[in-house]
LOVEXGU-210736 format. One line per field, with one value per residue (C-alpha): residue number from 0; residue in one letter; z negated, y, x negated. Coordinates in steps of 0.05 Angstrom, whole numbers. Each point is the difference from the previous one (the first is absolute). Example, Ala and Ser with C-alpha at 12.3 -4.5 7.8 and 13.67 -1.06 7.14 Angstrom:
BEGIN
seq (0, 1)
type (A, S)
c3 (-156, 13)
c2 (-90, 69)
c1 (-246, -27)
END
This chain:
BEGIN
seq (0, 1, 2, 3, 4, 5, 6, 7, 8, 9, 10, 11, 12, 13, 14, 15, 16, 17, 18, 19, 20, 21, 22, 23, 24, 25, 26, 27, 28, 29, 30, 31, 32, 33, 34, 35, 36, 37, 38, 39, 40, 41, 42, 43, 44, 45, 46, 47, 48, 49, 50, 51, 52, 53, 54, 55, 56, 57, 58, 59, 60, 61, 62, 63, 64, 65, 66, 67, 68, 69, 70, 71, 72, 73, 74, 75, 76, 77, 78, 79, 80, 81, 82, 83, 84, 85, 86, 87, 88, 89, 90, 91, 92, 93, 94, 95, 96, 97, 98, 99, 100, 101, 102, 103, 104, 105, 106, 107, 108, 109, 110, 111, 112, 113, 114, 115, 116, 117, 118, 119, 120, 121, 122, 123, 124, 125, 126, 127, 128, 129, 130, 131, 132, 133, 134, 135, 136, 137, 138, 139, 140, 141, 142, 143, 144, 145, 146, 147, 148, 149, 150, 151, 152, 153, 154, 155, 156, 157, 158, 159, 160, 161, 162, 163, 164, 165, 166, 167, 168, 169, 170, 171, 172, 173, 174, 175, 176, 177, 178, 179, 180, 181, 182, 183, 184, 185, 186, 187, 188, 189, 190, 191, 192, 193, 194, 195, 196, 197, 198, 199, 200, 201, 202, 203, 204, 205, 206, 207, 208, 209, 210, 211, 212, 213, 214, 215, 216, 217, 218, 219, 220, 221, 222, 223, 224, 225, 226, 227, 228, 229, 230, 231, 232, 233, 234, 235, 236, 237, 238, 239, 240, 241, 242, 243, 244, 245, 246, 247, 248, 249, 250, 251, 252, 253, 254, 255, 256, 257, 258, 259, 260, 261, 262, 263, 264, 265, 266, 267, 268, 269, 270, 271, 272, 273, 274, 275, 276, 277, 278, 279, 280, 281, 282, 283, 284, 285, 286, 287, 288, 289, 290, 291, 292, 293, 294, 295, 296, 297, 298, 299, 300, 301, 302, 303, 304, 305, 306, 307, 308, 309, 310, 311, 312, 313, 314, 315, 316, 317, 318, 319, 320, 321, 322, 323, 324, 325, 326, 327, 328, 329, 330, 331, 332, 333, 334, 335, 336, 337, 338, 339, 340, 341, 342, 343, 344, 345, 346, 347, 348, 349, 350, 351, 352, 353, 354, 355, 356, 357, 358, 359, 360, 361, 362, 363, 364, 365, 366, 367, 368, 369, 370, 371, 372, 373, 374, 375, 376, 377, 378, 379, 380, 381, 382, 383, 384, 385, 386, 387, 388, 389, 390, 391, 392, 393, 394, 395, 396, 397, 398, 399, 400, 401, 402, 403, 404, 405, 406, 407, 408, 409, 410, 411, 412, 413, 414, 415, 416, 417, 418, 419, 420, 421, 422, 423, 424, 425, 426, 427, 428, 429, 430, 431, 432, 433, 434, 435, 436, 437, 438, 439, 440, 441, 442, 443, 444, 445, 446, 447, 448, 449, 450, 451, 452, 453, 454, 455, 456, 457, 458, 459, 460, 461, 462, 463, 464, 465, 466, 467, 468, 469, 470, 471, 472, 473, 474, 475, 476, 477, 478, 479, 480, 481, 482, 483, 484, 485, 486, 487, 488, 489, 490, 491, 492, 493, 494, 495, 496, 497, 498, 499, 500, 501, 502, 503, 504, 505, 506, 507, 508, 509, 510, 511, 512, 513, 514, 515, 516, 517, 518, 519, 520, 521, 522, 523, 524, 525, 526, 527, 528, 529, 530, 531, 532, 533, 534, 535, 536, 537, 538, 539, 540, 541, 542, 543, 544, 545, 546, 547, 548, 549, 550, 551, 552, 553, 554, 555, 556, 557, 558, 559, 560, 561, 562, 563, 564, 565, 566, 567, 568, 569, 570, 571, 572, 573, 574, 575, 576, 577, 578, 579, 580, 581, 582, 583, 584, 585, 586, 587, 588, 589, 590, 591, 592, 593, 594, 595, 596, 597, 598, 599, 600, 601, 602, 603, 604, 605, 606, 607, 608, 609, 610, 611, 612, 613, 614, 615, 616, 617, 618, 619, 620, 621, 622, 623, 624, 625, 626, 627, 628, 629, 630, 631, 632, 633, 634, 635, 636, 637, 638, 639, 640, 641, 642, 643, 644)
type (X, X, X, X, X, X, X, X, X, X, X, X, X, X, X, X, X, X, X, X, X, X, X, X, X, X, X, X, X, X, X, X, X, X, X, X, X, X, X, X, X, X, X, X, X, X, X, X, X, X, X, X, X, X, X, X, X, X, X, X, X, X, X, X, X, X, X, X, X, X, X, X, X, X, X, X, X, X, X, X, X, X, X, X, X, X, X, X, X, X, X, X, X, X, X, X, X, X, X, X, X, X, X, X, X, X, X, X, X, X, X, X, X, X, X, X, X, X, X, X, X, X, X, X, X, X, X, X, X, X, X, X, X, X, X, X, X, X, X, X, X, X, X, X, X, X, X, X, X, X, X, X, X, X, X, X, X, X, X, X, X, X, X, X, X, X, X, X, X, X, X, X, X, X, X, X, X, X, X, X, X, X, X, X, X, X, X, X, X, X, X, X, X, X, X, X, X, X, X, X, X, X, X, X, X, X, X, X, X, X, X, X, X, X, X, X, X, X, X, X, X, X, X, X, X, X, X, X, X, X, X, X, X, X, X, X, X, X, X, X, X, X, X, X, X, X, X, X, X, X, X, X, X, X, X, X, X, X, X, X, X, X, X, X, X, X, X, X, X, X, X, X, X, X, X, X, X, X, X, X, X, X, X, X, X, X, X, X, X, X, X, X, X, X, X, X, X, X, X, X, X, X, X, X, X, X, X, X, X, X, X, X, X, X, X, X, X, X, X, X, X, X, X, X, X, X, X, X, X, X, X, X, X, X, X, X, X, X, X, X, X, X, X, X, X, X, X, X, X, X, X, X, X, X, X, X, X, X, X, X, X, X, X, X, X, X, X, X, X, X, X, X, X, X, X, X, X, X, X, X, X, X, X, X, X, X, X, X, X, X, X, X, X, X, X, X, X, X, X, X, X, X, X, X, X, X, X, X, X, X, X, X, X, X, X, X, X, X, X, X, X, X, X, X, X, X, X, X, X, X, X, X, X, X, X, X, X, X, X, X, X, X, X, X, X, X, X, X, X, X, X, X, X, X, X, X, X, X, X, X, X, X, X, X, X, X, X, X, X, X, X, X, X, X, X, X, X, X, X, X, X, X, X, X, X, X, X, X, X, X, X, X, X, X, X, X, X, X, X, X, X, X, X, X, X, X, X, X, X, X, X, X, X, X, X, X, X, X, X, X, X, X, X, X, X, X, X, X, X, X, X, X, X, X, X, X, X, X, X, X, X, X, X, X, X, X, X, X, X, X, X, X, X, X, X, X, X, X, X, X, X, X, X, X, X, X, X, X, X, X, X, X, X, X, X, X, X, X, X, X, X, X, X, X, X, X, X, X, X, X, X, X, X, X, X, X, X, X, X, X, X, X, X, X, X, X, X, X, X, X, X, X, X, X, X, X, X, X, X, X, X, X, X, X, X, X, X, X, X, X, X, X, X, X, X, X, X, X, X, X, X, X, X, X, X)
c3 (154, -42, -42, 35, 43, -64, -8, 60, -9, -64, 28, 49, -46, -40, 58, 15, -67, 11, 51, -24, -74, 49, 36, -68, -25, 64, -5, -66, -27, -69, -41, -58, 51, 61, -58, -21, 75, 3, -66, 30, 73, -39, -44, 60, 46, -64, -5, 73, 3, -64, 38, 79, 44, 67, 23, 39, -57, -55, 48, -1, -81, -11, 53, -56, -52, 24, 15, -83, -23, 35, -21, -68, 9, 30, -67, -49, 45, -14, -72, 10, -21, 55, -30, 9, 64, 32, -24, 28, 67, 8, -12, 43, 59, -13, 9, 57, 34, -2, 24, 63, -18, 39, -23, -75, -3, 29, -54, -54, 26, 5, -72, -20, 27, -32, -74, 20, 30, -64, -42, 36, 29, 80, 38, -11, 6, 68, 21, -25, 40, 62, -2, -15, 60, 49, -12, 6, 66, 24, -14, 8, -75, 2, -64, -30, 54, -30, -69, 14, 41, -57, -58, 45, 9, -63, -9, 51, -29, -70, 48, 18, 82, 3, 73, -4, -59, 43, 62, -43, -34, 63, 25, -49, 8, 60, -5, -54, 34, 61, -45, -47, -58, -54, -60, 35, 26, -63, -15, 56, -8, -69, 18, 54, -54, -45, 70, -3, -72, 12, 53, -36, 34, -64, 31, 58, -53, -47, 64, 24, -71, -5, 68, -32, -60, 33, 37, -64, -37, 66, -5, -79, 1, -77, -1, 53, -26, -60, 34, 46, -59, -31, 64, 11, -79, 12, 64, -32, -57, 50, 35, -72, -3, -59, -35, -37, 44, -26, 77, -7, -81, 24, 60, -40, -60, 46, 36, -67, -30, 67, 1, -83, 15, 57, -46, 59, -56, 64, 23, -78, -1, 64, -22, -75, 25, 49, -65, -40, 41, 10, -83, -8, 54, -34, -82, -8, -33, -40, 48, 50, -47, -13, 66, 24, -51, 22, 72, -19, -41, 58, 49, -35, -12, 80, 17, 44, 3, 19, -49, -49, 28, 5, -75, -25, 31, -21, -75, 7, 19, -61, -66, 30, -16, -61, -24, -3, 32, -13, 28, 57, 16, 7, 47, 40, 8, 16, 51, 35, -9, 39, 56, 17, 12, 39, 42, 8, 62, 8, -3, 50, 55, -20, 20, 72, 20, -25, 13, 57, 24, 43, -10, 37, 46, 14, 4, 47, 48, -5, 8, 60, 30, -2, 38, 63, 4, 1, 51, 53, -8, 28, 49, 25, 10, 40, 46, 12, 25, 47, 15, 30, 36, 35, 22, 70, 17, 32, -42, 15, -17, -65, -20, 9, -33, -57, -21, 5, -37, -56, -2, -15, -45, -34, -4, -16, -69, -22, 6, -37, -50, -14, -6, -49, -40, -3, -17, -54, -23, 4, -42, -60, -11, 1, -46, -40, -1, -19, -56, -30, 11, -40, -56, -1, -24, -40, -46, 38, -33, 19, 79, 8, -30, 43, 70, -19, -15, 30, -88, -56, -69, -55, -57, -84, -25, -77, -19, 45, -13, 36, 11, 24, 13, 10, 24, -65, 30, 67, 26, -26, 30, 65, 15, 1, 51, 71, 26, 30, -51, -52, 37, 10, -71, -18, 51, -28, -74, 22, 43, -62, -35, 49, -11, -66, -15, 58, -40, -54, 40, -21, 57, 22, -1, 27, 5, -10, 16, -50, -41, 2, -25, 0, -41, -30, -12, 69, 47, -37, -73, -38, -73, 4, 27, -47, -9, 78, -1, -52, 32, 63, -27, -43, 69, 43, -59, 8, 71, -2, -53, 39, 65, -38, -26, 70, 29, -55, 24, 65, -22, 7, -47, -8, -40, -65, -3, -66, 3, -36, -3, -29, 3, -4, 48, 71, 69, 61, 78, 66, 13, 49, 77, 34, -14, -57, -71, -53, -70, -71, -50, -70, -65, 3, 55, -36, -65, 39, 39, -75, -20, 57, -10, -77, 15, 1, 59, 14, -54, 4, -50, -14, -28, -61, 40, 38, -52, -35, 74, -7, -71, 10, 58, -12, -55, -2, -40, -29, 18, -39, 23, 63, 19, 69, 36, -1, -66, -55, -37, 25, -35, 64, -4, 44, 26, -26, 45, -5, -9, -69, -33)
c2 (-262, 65, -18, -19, 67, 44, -35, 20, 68, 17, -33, 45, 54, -14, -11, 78, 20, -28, 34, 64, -6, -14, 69, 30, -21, 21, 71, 10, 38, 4, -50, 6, -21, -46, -58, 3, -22, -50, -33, -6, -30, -47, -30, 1, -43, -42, -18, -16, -38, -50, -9, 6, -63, 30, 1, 73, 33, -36, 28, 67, 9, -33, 57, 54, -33, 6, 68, 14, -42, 34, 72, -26, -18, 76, 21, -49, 24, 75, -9, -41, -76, -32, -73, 10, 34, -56, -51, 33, 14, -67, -20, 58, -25, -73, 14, 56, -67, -40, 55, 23, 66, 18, 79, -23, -47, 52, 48, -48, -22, 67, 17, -63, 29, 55, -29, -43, 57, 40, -60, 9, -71, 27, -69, -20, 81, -4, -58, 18, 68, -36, -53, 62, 34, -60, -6, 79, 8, -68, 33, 70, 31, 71, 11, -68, 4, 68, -17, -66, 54, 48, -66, -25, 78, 6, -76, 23, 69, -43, -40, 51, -6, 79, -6, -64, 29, 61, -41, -31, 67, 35, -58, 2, 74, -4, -54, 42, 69, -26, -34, 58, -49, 61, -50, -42, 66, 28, -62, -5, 71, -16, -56, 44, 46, -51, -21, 86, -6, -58, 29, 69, 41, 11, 69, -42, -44, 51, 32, -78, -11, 58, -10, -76, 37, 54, -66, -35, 55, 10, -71, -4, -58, 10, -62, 30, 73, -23, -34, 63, 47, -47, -8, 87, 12, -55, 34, 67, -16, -27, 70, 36, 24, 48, -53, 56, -2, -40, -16, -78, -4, 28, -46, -69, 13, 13, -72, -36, 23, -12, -68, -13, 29, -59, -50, -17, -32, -1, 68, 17, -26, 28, 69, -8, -12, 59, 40, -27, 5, 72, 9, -34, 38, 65, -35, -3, -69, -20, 15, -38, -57, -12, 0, -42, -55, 0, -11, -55, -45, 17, -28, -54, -17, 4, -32, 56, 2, 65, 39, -39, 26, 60, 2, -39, 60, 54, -34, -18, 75, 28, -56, 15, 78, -19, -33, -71, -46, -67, 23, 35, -69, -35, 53, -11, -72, -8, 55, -43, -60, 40, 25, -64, -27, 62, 6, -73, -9, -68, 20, 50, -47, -55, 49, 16, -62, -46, 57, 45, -19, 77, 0, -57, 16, 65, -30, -54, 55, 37, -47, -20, 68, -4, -61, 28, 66, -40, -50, 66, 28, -66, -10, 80, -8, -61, 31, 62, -50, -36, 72, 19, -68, 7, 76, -17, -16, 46, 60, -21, -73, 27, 36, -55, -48, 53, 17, -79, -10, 51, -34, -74, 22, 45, -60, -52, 48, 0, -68, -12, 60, -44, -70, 25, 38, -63, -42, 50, 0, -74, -6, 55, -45, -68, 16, 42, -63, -38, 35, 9, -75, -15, 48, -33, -62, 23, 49, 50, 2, -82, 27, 37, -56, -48, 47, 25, -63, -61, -26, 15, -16, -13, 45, -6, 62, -4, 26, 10, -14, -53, -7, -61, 19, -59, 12, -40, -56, 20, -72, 7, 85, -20, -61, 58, 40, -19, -19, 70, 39, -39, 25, 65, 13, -27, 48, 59, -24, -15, 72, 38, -35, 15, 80, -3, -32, 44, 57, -32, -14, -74, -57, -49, -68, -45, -30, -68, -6, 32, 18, 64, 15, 58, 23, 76, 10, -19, 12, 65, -11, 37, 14, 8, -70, -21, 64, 1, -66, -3, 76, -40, -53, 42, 29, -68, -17, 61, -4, -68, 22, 57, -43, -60, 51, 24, -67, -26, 65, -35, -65, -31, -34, 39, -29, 10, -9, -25, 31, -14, 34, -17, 38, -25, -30, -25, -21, 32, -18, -26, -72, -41, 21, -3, 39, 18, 30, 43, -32, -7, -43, -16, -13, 77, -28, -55, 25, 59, -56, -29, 65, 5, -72, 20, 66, 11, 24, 76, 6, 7, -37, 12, -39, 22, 23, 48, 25, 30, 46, 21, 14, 76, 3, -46, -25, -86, -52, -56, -59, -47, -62, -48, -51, -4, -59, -8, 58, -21, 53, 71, 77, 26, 74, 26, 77, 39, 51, 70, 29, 11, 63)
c1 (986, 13, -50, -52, 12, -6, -49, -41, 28, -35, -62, 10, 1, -56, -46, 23, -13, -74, -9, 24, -41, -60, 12, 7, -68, -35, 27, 1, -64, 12, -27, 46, 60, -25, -16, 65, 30, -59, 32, 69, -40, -30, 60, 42, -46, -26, 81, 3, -58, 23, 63, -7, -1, 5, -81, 14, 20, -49, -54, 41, 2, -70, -27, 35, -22, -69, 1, 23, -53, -50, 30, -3, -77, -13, 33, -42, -68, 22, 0, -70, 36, -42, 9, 84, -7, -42, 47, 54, -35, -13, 72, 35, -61, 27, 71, -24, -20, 46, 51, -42, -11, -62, 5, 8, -51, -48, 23, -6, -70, -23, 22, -36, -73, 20, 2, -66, -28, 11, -35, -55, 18, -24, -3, 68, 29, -35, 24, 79, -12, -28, 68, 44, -35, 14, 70, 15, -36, 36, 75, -29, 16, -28, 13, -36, -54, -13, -4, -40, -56, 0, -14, -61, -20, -6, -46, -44, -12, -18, -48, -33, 20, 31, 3, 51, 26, 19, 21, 54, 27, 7, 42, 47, 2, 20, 47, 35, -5, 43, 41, 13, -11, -15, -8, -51, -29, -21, -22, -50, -22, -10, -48, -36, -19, -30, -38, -24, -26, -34, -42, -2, 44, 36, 29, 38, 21, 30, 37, 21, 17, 53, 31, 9, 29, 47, 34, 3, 38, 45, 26, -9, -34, -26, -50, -36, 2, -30, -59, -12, -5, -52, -43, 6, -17, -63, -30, 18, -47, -52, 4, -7, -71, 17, 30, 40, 85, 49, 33, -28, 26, 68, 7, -24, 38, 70, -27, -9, 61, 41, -28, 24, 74, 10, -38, -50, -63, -46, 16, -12, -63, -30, 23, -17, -74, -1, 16, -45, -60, 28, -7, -66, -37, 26, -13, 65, -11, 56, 54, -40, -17, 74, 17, -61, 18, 75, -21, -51, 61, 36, -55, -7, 69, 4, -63, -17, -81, 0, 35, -37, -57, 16, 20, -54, -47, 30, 1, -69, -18, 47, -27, -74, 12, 26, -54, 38, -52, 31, 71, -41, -34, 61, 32, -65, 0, 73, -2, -64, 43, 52, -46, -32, 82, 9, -66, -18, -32, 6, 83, -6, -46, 52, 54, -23, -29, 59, 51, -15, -71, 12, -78, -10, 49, -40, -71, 23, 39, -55, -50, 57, -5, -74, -13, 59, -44, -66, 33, 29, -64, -33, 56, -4, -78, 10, 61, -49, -52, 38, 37, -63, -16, 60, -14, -16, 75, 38, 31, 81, -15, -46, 61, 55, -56, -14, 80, 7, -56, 24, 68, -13, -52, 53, 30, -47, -23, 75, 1, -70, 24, 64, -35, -52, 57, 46, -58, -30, 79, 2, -65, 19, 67, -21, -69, 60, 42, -50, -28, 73, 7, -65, 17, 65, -35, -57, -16, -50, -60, 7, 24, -51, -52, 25, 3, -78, -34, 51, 11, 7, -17, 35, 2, 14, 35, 3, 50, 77, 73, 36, 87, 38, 77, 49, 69, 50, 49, -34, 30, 71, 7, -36, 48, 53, -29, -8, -72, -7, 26, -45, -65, 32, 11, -65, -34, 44, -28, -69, -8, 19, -42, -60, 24, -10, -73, -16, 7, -39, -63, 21, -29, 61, -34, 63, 65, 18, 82, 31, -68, -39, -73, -39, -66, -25, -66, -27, -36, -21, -4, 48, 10, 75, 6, 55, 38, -1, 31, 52, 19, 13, 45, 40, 16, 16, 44, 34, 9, 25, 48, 24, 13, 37, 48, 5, 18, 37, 47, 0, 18, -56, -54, -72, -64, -33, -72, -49, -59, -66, -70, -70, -65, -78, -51, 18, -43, 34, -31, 24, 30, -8, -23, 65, 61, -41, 27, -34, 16, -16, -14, -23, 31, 40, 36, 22, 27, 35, 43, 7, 25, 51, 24, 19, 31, 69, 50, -7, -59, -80, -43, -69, -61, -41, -56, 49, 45, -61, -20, 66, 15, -5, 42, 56, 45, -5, 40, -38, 33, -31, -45, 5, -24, -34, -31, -79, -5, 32, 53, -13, 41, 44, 26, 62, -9, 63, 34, -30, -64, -40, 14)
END
């Protein structure tokens, strides 16, 4: 009995101490110091979490533990790791989950738009925001609810829709202002002057910019001191005309250096263009060249389109001066390369109809709005006419008539007003449902074949990548596992999965129990098929090695996956009438099932075909011939951790 109570009294304890390191982080601005509490959170609840057998407090350390994870991500997006912090996202949401924790998983979903949002990835930032949003308003989080307004602010304002763009800023400015939130504050203020430039009032920016600034150095937040400096010294040198101060040098080179001394590589990047753009309009061009170049490897180690971009243009502008044509003509490609990602329309319509669909939403109140005036128009010439038929009554009986008359048709609008507005309502959501439903199924160039002509045909692409993943002993794990939590770990596997090739532009085909296939390459042809691919499995095996460790901490078992890919010629269309399926076949399909079949646990194996697409990208293993049924002895390669040098 002794025991077992000093027993509960250091769980006691250490469920205090959680607690208390939580407090610590939230209050702690300095970035040198809170990640050093965060460490001690998360070995304390990873400890608990091995151990614990009481449900209450498994919940209580796996809410903690979530909560580090996700602090940790905020740290690997700050120095621009966007691979590690998505990983670890996705765990801390997991475990966010499975504790309850409605404010952390709205945190953690909001940081996840965030990285997507930064990739240039806008669908699935929105639709993070928009979940982050729903849960916020539903346990009424000012402080999330203002961050999730400020994130879509800023989407609309890249959409081009400044007037929702502005709805959602001032929002969250008021949100904060009564909340006295001065972090989020200069945050918001920040974003309001971005809204200024954009519109040209680069004036009200500047001013917006340095109240942002003054609250920044109040509170010493240093990140965000080093991003207002940039964004001053950048409309400073818009404002220029002489071209001749030194105010914008001084103020981007205190941002750039600010941003090296925390180690922040996207922060470096940004800046490091700022400066050199600065250089090369005045012909400095060295000192702009060598900070252009930095920024571009830094870009490009990121994948950030934008700063490549922005590099890429700047580089161009500098080796065409120089005289250095070829050099030139590769800036100038890549940096079209870049603005086709960044500008593609066919992105930006997919975003709003498949995300928001506000403009429809707007037509069809309008249009709404439209057809009540038209209608009260009628109705008020009609009720005039019989007004006047009715003239010969007496006056006291015309008057008791005439405020009756005025009531129930006070009445009678409302109601009308309220049926069309509930139906209108009714109709946006189910043709919304509907649509998300359909592009749940099929790719949408194939939804929106099918909704505009009832069919579709199918269609040969020449040349894709195709991955079959099999769970190993799938048969001996699962007869551990209860029947529910066998379909609930497959979900967890199978939804992380679905996170990843979404941020590959990579088309999920199907599941068959414990299989998974997907294709890349299709339904819009892409060159980076392969690469794509093999970038995508090297992250499901990492996921699924991350979360076995996890549960084997728990006690429990977790699977390993083989994974195989090929890459050539397949036929993709529609099967079927009924509960209809889009598919593939051909001979691809085939020997990439071949290739999974030979693979071993945890590893990916590639065919000839493939390993050759990816030969500058990845470093392979030839394994030597196999034999595979229906072709006869074939070379299989196995991708090796890490990227090419």
């Amino acid at each position: 009995m002794l025991f077992w109570n000093i027993q509960r009294l250091q769980a006691g304890n250490d469920t205090s101490t959680c607690r208390l390191l939580f407090e610590k982080i939230e209050a702690e601005a300095d970035d040198k110091i809170w990640p050093r509490y965060n460490e001690e959170l998360r070995i304390l609840a990873e400890k608990h979490i091995a151990q614990e057998r009481d449900s209450l407090l498994l919940k209580f350390y796996k809410k903690y533990l979530g909560a580090a994870l996700n602090n940790e991500g905020v740290l690997k997006q700050n120095k621009g790791n966007s691979k590690e912090a998505l990983m670890l996202y996705e765990k801390a949401l997991l475990l966010r989950k499975e504790a309850g924790d409605e404010r952390g998983i709205a945190e953690t979903m909001n940081n996840l738009g965030h990285v997507y949002h930064t990739q240039g990835n806008i669908p699935v930032a929105i639709d993070y925001y928009r979940k982050s949003l729903a849960i916020q308003e539903r346990i009424r989080d000012l402080e999330g609810m203002s961050t999730s307004l400020l994130n879509l602010g800023v989407i609309f304002n890249d959409l081009g829709d400044h007037d929702l763009a502005r709805k959602s800023i001032e929002q969250s400015l008021q949100i904060l202002q009564e909340s006295g939130d001065e972090y989020g504050l200069s945050y918001a203020l920040n974003n309001l002057a971005k809204m200024f430039e954009v519109e040209g009032k680069l004036q009200l920016s500047l001013e917006t910019h340095r109240k942002s600034l003054a609250i920044r150095e109040k509170i010493h937040d240093n990140q965000g001191i080093a991003f207002s400096l940039m964004y001053i010294g950048q409309i400073e040198e818009k404002l220029d005309s002489t071209g001749k101060t030194t105010t914008a040098e001084s103020l981007l080179r205190r941002s750039y250096e600010a941003f090296q001394l925390a180690d922040e590589k996207e922060g470096v990047a940004l800046a490091g263009n700022s400066l050199a753009k600065y250089y090369q309009r005045r012909g400095f061009t060295d000192k702009a060249l060598q900070l252009a170049e930095a920024s571009l490897k830094t870009g490009k180690e990121l994948g950030y389109p934008e700063i490549v971009y922005n590099s890429a243009k700047i580089l161009y502008a500098i080796f065409k001066t120089k005289g250095q044509t070829a050099d030139a003509l590769k800036m100038h490609e890549l940096y079209i390369e870049m603005h086709d990602i960044i500008v593609n329309e066919n992105f930006r319509k997919d975003n709003i109809r498949r995300q928001f669909q506000y403009e429809y939403d707007r037509k069809a109140a309008a249009d709404s709005l439209k057809a009540q005036e038209e209608r009260l128009l009628l109705e008020a010439r009609v009720e005039k006419e019989e007004t006047i038929t009715r003239a010969t009554g007496a006056v006291l009986l015309l008057t008791i008539l005439f405020a009756g008359f005025v009531l129930n048709r006070f009445a009678v609008t409302n109601r009308q007003k309220k049926q069309i507005q509930e139906q209108h309502f009714a109709l946006g959501e189910e043709k919304k449902k509907s649509d998300e439903l359909l592009l749940n199924i099929l790719p949408e160039e194939t939804a929106e074949e099918l909704k505009r002509t009832g069919t579709t045909i199918a269609k040969r692409y020449e040349s894709v990548s195709v991955l079959f993943s099999d769970f190993s002993n799938f048969t001996g794990i699962s007869e551990k596992m209860s029947p529910e939590e066998l379909v609930n770990e497959i979900h967890i596997c199978y939804s992380a999965f679905d996170a990843i090739i979404a941020r590959y532009t990579i088309e999920k085909i199907k599941t068959i129990g414990d299989g998974y296939m997907c294709v890349s390459g299709l339904p819009v042809a892409n060159n980076r098929h392969a690469i794509d691919l093999v970038s995508a499995a090297m992250d499901m095996q990492h996921f699924l090695h991350e979360h076995r460790k996890q549960r084997i901490l728990e006690g429990k078992s977790g699977f390993e996956a083989r994974m195989g890919i090929h890459s050539g010629p397949v036929v993709a269309g529609i099967v079927g009438t009924r509960k209809f399926a889009y598919d593939i076949w051909g001979d691809t399909v085939n020997i990439a099932a071949r290739m999974e079949e030979t693979a071993a646990k945890g590893s990916i194996y590639v065919s000839e075909a493939t390993a050759q697409l990816i030969s500058e990208a990845f470093k392979h293993e030839d394994k030597g011939m196999v034999h595979l049924k229906n072709k006869g002895e074939v070379r299989v390669y196995e991708v090796l951790k890490g990227f090419k040098c």
